[in-house]
PASE-200928 format. One line per 4 residues: their letters; for each residue x, y, z of C-alpha. Coordinates in steps of 0.25 Angstrom, whole numbers, plus 5000, padded with zeros to 4 digits. Layout:
REM PASE-200928
A = X Y Z; ...
REM end
This chain:
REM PASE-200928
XXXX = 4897 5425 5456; 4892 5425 5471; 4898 5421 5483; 4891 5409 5494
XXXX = 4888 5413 5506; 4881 5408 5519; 4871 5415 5529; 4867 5413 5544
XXXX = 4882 5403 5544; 4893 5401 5556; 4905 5412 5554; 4917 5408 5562
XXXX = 4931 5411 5563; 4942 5400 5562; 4947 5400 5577; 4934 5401 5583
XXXX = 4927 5390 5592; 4921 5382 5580; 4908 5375 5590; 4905 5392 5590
XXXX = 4906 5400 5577; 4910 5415 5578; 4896 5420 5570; 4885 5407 5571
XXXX = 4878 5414 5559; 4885 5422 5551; 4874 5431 5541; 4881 5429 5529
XXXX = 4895 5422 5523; 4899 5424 5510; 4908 5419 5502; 4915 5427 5490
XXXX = 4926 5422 5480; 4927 5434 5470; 4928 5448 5469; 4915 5449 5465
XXXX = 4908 5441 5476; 4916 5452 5485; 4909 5464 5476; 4897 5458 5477
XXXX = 4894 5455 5492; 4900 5469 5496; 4890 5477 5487; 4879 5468 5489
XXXX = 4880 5466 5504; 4868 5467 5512; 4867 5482 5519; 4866 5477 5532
XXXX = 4875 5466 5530; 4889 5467 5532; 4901 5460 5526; 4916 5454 5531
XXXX = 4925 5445 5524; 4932 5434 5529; 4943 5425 5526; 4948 5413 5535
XXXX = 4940 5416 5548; 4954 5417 5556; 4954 5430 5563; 4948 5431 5577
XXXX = 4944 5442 5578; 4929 5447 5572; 4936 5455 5561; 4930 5446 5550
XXXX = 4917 5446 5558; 4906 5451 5547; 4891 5458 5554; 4887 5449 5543
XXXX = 4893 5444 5530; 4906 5438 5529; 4913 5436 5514; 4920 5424 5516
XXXX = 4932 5426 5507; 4940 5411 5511; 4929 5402 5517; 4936 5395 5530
XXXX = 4925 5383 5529; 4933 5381 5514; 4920 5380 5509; 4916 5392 5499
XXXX = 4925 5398 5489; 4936 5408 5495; 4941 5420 5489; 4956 5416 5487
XXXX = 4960 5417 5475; 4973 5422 5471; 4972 5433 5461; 4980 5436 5446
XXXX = 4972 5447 5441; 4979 5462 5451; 4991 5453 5453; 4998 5453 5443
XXXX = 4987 5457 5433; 4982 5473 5439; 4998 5476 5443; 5004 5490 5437
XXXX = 5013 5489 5429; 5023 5499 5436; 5020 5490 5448; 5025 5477 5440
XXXX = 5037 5486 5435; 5037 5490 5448; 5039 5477 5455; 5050 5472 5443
XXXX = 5060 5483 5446; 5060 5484 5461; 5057 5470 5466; 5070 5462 5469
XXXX = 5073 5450 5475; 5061 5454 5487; 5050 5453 5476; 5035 5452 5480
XXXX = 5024 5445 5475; 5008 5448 5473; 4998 5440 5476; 4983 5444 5474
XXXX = 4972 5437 5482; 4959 5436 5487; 4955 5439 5502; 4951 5424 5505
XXXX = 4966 5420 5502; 4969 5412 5515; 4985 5415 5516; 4989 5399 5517
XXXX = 4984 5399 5503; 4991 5414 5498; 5005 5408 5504; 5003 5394 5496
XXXX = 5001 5403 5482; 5010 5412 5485; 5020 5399 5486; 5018 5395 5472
XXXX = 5028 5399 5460; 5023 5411 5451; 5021 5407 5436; 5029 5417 5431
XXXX = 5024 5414 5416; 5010 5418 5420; 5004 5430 5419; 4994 5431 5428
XXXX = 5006 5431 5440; 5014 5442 5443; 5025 5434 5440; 5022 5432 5427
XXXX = 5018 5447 5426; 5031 5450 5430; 5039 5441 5422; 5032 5445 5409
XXXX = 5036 5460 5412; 5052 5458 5416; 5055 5445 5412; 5057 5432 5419
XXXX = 5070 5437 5427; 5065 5449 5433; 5049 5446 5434; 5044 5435 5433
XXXX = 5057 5426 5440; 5056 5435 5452; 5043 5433 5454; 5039 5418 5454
XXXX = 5038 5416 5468; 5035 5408 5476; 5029 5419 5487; 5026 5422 5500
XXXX = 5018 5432 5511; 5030 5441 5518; 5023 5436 5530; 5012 5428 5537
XXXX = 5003 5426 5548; 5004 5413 5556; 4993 5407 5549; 4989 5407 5533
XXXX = 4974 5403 5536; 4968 5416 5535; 4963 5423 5522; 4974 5434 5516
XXXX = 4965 5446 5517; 4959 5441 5530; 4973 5439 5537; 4978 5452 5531
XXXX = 4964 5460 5534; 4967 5458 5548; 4983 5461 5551; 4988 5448 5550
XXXX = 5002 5447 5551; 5015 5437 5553; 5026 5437 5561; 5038 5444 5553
XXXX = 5040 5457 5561; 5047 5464 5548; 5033 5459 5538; 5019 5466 5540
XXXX = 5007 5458 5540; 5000 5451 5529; 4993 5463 5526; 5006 5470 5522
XXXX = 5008 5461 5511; 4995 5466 5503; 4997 5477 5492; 4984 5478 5487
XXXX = 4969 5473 5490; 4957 5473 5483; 4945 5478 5492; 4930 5475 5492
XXXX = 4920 5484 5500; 4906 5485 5504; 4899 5491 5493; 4907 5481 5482
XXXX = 4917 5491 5478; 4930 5486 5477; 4944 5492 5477; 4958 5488 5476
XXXX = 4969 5494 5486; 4982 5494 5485; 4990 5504 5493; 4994 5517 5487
XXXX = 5009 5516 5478; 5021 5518 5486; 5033 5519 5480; 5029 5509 5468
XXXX = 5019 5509 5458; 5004 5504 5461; 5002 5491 5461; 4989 5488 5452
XXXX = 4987 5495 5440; 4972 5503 5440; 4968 5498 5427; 4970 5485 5428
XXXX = 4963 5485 5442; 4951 5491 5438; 4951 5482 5424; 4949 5470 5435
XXXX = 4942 5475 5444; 4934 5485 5441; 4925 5479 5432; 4909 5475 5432
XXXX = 4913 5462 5438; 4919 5469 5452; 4906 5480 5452; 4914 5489 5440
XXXX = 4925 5499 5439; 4917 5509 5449; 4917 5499 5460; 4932 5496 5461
XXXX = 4943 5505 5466; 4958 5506 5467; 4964 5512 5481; 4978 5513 5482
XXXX = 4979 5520 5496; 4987 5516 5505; 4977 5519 5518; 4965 5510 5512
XXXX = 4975 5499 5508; 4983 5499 5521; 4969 5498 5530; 4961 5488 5520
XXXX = 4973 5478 5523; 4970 5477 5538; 4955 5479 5538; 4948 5468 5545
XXXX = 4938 5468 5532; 4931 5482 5535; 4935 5488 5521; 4928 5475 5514
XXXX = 4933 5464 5508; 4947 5463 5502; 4946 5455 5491; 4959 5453 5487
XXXX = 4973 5458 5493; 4989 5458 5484; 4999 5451 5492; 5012 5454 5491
XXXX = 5022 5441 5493; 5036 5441 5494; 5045 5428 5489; 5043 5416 5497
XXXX = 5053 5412 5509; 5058 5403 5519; 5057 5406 5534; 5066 5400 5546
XXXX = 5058 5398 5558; 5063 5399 5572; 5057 5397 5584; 5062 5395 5599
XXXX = 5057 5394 5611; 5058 5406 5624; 5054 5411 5634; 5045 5425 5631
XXXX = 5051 5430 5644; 5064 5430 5639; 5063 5435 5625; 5048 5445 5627
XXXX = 5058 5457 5628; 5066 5455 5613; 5050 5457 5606; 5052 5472 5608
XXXX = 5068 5472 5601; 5066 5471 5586; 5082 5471 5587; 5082 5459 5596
XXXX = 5084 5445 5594; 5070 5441 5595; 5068 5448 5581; 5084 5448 5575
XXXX = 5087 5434 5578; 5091 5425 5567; 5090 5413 5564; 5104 5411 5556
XXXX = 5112 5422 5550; 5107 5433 5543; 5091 5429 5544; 5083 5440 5547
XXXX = 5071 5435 5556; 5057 5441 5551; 5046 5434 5561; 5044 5433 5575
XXXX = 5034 5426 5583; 5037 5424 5599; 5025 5417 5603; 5024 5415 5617
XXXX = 5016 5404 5628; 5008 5412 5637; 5007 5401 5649; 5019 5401 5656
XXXX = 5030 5393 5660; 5042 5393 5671; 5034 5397 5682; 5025 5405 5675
XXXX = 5037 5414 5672; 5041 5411 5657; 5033 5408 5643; 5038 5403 5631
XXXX = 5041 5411 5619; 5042 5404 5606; 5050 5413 5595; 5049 5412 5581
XXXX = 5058 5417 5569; 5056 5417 5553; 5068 5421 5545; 5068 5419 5530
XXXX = 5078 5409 5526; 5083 5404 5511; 5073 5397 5505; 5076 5381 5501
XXXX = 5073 5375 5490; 5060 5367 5495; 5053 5377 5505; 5049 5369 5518
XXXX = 5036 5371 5522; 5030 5374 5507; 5025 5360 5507; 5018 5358 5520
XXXX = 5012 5372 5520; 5008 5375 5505; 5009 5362 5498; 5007 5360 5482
XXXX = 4996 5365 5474; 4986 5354 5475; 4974 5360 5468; 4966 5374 5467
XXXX = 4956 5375 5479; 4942 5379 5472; 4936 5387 5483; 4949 5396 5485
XXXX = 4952 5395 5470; 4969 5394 5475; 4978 5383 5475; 4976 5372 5482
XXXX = 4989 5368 5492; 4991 5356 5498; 4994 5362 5512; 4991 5377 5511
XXXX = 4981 5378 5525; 4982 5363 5528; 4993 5362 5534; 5001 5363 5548
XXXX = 5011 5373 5552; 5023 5371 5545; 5035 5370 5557; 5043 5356 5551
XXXX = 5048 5349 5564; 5058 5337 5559; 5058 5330 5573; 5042 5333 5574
XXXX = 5034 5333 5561; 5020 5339 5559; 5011 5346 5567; 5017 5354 5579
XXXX = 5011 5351 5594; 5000 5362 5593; 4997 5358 5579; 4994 5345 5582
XXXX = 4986 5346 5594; 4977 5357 5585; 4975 5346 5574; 4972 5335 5585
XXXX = 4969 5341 5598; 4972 5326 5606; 4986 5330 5604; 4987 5341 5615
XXXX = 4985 5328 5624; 4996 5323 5620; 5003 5336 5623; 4995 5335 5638
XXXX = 5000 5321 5637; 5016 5324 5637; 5013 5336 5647; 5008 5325 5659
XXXX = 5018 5316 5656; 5028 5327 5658; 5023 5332 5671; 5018 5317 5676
XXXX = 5036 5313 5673; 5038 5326 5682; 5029 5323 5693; 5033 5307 5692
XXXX = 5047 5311 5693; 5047 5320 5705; 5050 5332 5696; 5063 5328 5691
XXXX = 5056 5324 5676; 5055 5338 5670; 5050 5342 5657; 5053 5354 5648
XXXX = 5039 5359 5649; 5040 5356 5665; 5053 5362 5668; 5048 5375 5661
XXXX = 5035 5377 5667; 5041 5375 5682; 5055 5381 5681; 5066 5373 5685
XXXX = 5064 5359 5683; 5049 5360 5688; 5055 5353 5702; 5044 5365 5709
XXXX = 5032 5357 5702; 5033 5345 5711; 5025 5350 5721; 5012 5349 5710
XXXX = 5015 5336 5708; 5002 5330 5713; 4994 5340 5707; 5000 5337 5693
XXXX = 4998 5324 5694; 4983 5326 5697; 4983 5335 5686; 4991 5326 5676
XXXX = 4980 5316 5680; 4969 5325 5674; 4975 5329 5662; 4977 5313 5659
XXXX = 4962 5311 5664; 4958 5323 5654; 4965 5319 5644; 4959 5303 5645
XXXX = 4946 5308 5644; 4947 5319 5633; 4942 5316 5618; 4943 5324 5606
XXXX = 4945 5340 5606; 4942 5348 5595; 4951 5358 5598; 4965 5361 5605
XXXX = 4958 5370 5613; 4946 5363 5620; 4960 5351 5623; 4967 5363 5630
XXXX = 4957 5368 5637; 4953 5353 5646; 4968 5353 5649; 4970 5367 5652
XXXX = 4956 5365 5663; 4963 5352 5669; 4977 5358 5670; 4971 5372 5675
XXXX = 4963 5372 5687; 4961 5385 5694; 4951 5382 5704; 4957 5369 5709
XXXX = 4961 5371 5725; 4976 5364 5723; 4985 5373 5721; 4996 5364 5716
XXXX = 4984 5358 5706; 4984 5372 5699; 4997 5373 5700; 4999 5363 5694
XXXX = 4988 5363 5681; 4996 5377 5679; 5009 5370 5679; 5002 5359 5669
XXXX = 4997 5368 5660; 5010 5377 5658; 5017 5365 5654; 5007 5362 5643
XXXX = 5008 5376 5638; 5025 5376 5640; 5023 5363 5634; 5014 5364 5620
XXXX = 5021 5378 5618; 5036 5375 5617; 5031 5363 5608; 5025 5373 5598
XXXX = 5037 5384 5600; 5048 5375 5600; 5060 5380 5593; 5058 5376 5578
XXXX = 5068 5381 5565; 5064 5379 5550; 5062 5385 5540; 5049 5386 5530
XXXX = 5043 5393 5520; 5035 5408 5522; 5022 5403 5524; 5024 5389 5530
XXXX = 5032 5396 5542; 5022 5408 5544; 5009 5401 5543; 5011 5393 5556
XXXX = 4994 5389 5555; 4990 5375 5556; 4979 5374 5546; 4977 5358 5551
XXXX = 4974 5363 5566; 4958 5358 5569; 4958 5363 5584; 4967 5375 5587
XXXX = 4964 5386 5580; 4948 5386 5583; 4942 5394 5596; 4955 5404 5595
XXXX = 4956 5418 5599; 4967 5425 5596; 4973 5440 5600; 4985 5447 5594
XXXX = 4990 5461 5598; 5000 5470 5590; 5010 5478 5599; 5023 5485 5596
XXXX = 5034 5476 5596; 5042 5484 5603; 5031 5488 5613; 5034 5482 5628
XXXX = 5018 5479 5627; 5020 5468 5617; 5027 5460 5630; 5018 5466 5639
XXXX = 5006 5458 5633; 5012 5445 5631; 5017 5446 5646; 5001 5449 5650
XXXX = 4994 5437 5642; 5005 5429 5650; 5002 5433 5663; 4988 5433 5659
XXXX = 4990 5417 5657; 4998 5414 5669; 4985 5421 5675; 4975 5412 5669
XXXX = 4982 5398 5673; 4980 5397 5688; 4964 5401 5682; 4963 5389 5675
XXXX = 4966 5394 5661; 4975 5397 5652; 4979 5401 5637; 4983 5391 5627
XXXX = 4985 5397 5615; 4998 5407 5611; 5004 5422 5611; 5013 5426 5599
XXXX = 5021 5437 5595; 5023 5442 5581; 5029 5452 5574; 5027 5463 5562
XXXX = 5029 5475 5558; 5020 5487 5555; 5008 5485 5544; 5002 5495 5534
XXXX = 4990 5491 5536; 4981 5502 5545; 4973 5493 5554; 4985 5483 5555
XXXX = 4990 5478 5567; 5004 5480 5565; 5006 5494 5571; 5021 5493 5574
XXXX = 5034 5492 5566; 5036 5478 5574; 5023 5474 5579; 5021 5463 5589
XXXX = 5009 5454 5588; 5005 5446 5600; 4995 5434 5596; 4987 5427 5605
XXXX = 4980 5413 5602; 4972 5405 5611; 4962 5393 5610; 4951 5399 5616
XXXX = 4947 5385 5620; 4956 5385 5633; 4952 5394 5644; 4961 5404 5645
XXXX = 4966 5408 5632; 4953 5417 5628; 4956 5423 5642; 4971 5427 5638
XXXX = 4966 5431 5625; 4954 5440 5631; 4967 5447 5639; 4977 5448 5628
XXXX = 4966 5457 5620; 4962 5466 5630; 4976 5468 5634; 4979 5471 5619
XXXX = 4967 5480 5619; 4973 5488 5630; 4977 5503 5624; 4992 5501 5633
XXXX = 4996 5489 5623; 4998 5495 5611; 4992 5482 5605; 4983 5479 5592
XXXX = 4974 5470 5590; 4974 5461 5578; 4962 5461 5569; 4962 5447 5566
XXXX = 4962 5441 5580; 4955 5445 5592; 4951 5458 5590; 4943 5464 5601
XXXX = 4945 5481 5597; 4935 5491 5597; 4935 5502 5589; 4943 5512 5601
XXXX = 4953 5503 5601; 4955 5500 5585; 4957 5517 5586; 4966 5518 5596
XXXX = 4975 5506 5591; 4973 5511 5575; 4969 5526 5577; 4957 5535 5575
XXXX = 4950 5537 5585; 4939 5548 5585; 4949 5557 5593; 4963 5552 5587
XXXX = 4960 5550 5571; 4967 5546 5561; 4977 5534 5562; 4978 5520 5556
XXXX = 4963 5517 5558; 4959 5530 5555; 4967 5528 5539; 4958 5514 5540
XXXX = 4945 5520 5542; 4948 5530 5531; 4952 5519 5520; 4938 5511 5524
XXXX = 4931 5524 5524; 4935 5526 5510; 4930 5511 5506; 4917 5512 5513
XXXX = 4911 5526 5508; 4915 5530 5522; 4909 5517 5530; 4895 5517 5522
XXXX = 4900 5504 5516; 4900 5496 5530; 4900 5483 5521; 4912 5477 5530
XXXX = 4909 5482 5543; 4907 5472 5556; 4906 5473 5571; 4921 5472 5571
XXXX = 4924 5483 5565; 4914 5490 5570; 4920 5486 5584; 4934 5491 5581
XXXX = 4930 5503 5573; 4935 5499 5559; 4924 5506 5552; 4924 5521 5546
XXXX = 4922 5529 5560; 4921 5543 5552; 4909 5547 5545; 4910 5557 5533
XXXX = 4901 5568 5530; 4902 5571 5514; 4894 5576 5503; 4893 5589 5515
XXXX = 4889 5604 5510; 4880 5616 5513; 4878 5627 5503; 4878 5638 5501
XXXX = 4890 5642 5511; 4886 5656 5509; 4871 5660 5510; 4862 5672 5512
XXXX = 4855 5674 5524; 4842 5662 5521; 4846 5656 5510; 4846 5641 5510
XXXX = 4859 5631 5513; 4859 5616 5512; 4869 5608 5517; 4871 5593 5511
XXXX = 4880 5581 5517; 4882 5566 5514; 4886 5556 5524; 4881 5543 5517
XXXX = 4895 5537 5515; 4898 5534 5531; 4896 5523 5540; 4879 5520 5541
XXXX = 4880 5525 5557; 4885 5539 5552; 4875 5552 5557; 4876 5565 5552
XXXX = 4873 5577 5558; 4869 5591 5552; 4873 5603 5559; 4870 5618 5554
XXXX = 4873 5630 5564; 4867 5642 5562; 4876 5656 5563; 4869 5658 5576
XXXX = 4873 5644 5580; 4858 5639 5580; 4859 5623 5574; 4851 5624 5564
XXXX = 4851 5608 5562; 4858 5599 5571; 4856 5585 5569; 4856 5571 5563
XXXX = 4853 5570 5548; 4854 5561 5535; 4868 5556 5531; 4866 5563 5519
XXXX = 4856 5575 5516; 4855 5591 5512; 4848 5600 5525; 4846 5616 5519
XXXX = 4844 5627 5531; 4841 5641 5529; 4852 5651 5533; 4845 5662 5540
XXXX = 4856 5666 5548; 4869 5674 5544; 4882 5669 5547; 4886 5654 5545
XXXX = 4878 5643 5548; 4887 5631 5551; 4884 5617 5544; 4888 5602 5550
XXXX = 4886 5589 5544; 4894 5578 5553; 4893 5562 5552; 4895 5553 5563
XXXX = 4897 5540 5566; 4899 5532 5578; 4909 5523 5582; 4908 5510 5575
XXXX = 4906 5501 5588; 4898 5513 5596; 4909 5512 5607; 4913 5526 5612
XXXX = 4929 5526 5608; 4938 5529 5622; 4936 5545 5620; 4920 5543 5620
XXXX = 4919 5547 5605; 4908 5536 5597; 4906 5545 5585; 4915 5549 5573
XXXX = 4912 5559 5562; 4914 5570 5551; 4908 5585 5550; 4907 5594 5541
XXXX = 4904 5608 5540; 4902 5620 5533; 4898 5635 5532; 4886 5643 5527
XXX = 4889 5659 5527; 4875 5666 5528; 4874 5682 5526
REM end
């Protein structure tokens, strides 16, 4: 047993600028592939060393930054073993019999499913297995469980599969646990986020304990049986059976699910699956102008409107083009629906997104699929087959040229003609026909000039962005004296824009199975998804703020193009309702997330993106920021968007900080902290003062009293202070001492003499929160009675 590892090695996240890695020298990465390996980095981890895992590298933000050691639980490089395997010993092996009776008596045609895996899991792969028929004849299934129990008719028939998540992210690259750890979540505005679909984890912290959590019962039985839990895990193996505990709080549970890995490291999470199905997608193209009202009526047709009689939809995106059209006036709107639809008999997309089994894959020990995570989106097009425009010009970036290419020879017939050959993309951009732009036709044909110049001389790109970013320089040109010259780069630019987004939100039906219609990713694409940022923002759908934002990033844009940038990139809207989970981002019955993507290789789109978070962090929108993306919190801000605050206590955060209080002996076992949760104050913020007495409580007049305390088990920047009063109100002592220690006075007064021990601690970044409070803390005091 042991795990490799690395030391003084490159650390970078998957969209960042490859030429320069997010940490040039990472102290220590290590690479674990059991439970044991887990037990044994967090009890034998270096005291001034501290620990993160990681899964995929996708986030954005530096929530999977570690100070020092990153566990690496899926190995992006593909080089070193990952942690994903799927599990049969809890599932079906530790569930309670009343929970499988349970399950056999009330579960109807809406069956579920449990899967157990481990946190490097990466999603494409979880969707793939759960895909697969169940082997009702075998027992280590809980198909085969089940059928053994009640027969073929009512346990084991029901519960072959195949199976599928309720809902998904638009991309299945990340690890489970990583994706879920952060909020991730999917477009269907009746499902909750992948974290919803976890009913039990299994938790490693600093220190090597271990426990398994599962929320506590509702109106059912438990899930696991004790016994069987503690046969598996709590032997000398796993550190023994006083090193492994079983939680079922509801509290702890719903703030490990969205912890951004403070708690430690989940080694496992049960998912709950549901019978796989067929979606229909719908997309058309509008105007955001004309429809931005309709997000703020759940009753409306932007929500209720269905695709054929008596479909119900479920998901809606309305992604939206932030450079303008129509005289700056209008922007398109692209609208995408999912309804489930009968399934036929051969499920279109099965083959091109998952494929056959075509081996076991030794580093992950998991099937091997042909075309699980190698693979482009899945949108079939009879009249156009393979790669869509965007993907092909990600795979090969020369192919935008070809789109630049099309764009001059549009505007150059325009020009030619006098203005009576008008394009769609033309006619759009200039209103009416585009008759007004005859005026710039010297300048654009100068400018068409250039771009044919630029083009000519241009070799190879290694990404889509550094190709936008020359023609977005010769198009845009600020400082140039000619007004009809920037007139007319702005004109050339929007007709690009207009132009490569009502290619990629043309209006498309078909239909597909679950996870080839939600997970859009292109796992072929070689230059798009590098040197990314990325913010999204959560609003009440129903709050007018939500169009309020998307309005400011627009006019934000219009701004920038007479500067001489501009955004490429795109804003989404998606929809989802409330999640259980504390720290989740989900915070509404119908919550509105706004995405916003750029390639921060075009100058301008890091710009919009520095705008669209600090309008987010403003207190007047009512917005949250996800965890996994751009994250730019302090601790203030987490408080007032999650609760407890020094002065207002309690709330979301404040039920979150208790649960990680309890798994961390109050914050002494700082294992899993990191300068961002330090940042935004995801860290125990209380001290405790225990172990606290003085006796006697009644003494005669100079007899001897000795007061005790014990403030080992806080965070190590805690202070306690030791106050005794004297009945003529003389402090006797008043000051700093040990965190844990015995003081003995001599009561030579009569009356009562006052006693204090208190423990501070200061605020987790330093920063004074808005009410100029830095320190946080417990007293307690008693009473000696001297006569």
């Amino acid at each position: 047993m042991g795990s490799d590892s690395t030391f003084d090695g490159p650390w970078t996240r998957k969209h960042d600028d490859p030429q320069a890695p997010h940490i040039a020298q990472a102290y220590e990465t290590v690479y674990p592939t059991s439970l044991q390996d887990l037990i044994a980095l967090c009890r034998d981890r270096p005291p001034d060393r501290h620990l993160k895992a990681a899964g995929s590298h996708w986030a954005l933000s530096d929530a999977a930054i570690s100070d020092d050691i990153f566990l690496e639980t899926n190995d992006p490089t593909g080089i070193h073993n990952a942690m994903a395997r799927t599990l049969t010993t809890v599932v079906p092996g530790c569930l309670s019999d009343e929970y499988l009776a349970y399950k056999h008596q009330t579960e109807g045609e809406l069956q579920t499913y449990l899967f157990h895996v481990e946190a490097g899991k990466r999603i494409h792969q979880a969707y793939a297995e759960m895909d697969q028929p169940t082997n009702s004849g075998d027992l280590s299934t809980l198909a085969g469980v089940m059928q053994a129990r009640f027969g073929e008719q009512y346990g084991g028939a029901r519960y072959r599969g195949p199976w599928a998540f309720r809902t998904l992210g638009g991309a299945g690259g990340q690890t489970v646990v990583g994706a879920l750890s952060t909020g991730t979540h999917g477009g269907d505005w009746d499902r909750p986020p992948l974290a919803d679909a976890v009913v039990a984890l299994h938790l490693v912290t600093d220190g090597g304990r271990h426990y398994w959590i599962e929320p506590a019962p509702g109106d059912g039985p438990q899930l696991t049986d004790d016994v069987k839990l503690k046969h598996l895990y709590g032997v000398d193996d796993f550190g023994g059976p006083f090193n492994f505990a079983i939680i079922r709080d509801s509290d702890v549970f719903d703030a490990v699910l969205v912890s951004v890995g403070r708690f430690g490291v989940v080694y496992s999470v049960v998912l709950s699956a549901v019978p796989q199905y067929v979606l229909h997608h719908r997309r058309r193209l509008h105007v955001w102008q004309d429809i931005k009202r309709q997000v703020k009526d759940p009753a409306g047709p932007l929500y209720s409107e269905p695709a054929e009689p008596g479909a119900v939809c479920r998901f809606l995106q309305v992604a939206v083009c932030l450079t303008p059209h129509g005289g700056f006036s209008r922007n398109l709107a692209g609208i995408t629906k999912f309804w489930e639809v009968p399934a036929p008999a051969v499920m279109p997309g099965r083959a091109e997104r998952v494929g056959d089994v075509i081996g076991l894959d030794d580093r992950t020990q998991s099937p091997l699929f042909a075309h699980a995570g190698s693979s482009h989106a899945y949108a079939p097009d009879p009249d156009h087959p393979g790669p869509s425009m965007l993907e092909k010009a990600c795979t090969d970036p020369g192919f935008i040229w070809g789109l630049l290419d099309s764009t001059i020879t549009e505007i150059a017939a325009f020009v030619n003609s006098n203005g009576t050959v008008v394009s769609e993309s033309i006619a759009a951009v200039a209103i009416a026909g585009g008759t007004g732009l005859l005026i710039l036709c010297p300048a654009l044909l100068a400018l068409l000039a250039l771009l044919a110049a630029l083009h000519n001389a241009t070799g190879d790109h290694p990404r889509l962005g550094e190709t936008m970013e020359k023609i977005k320089n010769a198009v845009l040109a600020p400082n140039d004296p000619d007004p009809a010259r920037r007139a007319a780069g702005v004109f050339v630019w929007q007709v690009i824009a207009y132009t490569v987004f009502s290619s990629e939100q043309k209006d498309q039906d078909y239909d597909a199975i679950s996870y080839a219609m939600m997970d859009t990713h292109d796992y072929l694409d070689v230059a798009c998804n590098v040197n990314v940022d990325s913010v999204e923002v959560f609003f009440d759908a129903l709050d007018d703020r939500v169009i309020a934002f998307v309005d400011a990033l627009i006019a934000y844009e219009v701004m920038q193009e007479f500067q001489g940038k501009a955004f490429f990139g795109y804003a989404s809207l998606r929809f989802s309702p409330r999640s259980r989970a504390l720290l989740g981002m989900q915070k509404f019955d119908r919550t509105c997330s706004v995405e916003v993507s750029c390639l921060r290789d075009v100058t301008g789109s890091q710009e919009l993106i520095d705008y669209a978070v600090a309008l987010a962090r403003n207190p007047n929108m009512n917005a949250i920021l996800h965890w996994g993306q751009r994250n730019d919190y302090q601790r203030a801000e987490v408080e007032r968007v999650f609760g407890d605050s020094a002065l207002n206590p309690g709330g979301d955060l404040g039920l979150w900080r208790q649960a990680l209080a309890r798994l961390t002996d109050n914050g002494r076992r700082n294992g899993f902290t990191s300068t961002f949760t330090r940042r935004t104050g995801l860290e125990v913020v209380v001290p405790r003062v225990s172990g606290f007495s003085v006796a006697p409580a009644t003494a005669s007049i100079g007899a001897a009293v000795t007061v005790a305390w014990n403030c080992t088990f806080n965070p190590d920047a805690t202070a306690v202070y030791l106050r005794i009063a004297a009945p003529n109100g003389a402090h006797l002592v008043d000051g700093a001492v040990a965190l844990t220690g015995t003081h003995t006075f001599r009561a030579d007064q009569t009356g009562t003499y006052e006693v204090t021990v208190f423990a501070t601690l200061p605020a987790p970044d330093g920063l004074p929160a808005p009410d100029g409070t830095t320190e946080r803390g417990e007293a307690r005091t008693a009473f000696v009675t001297v006569s």
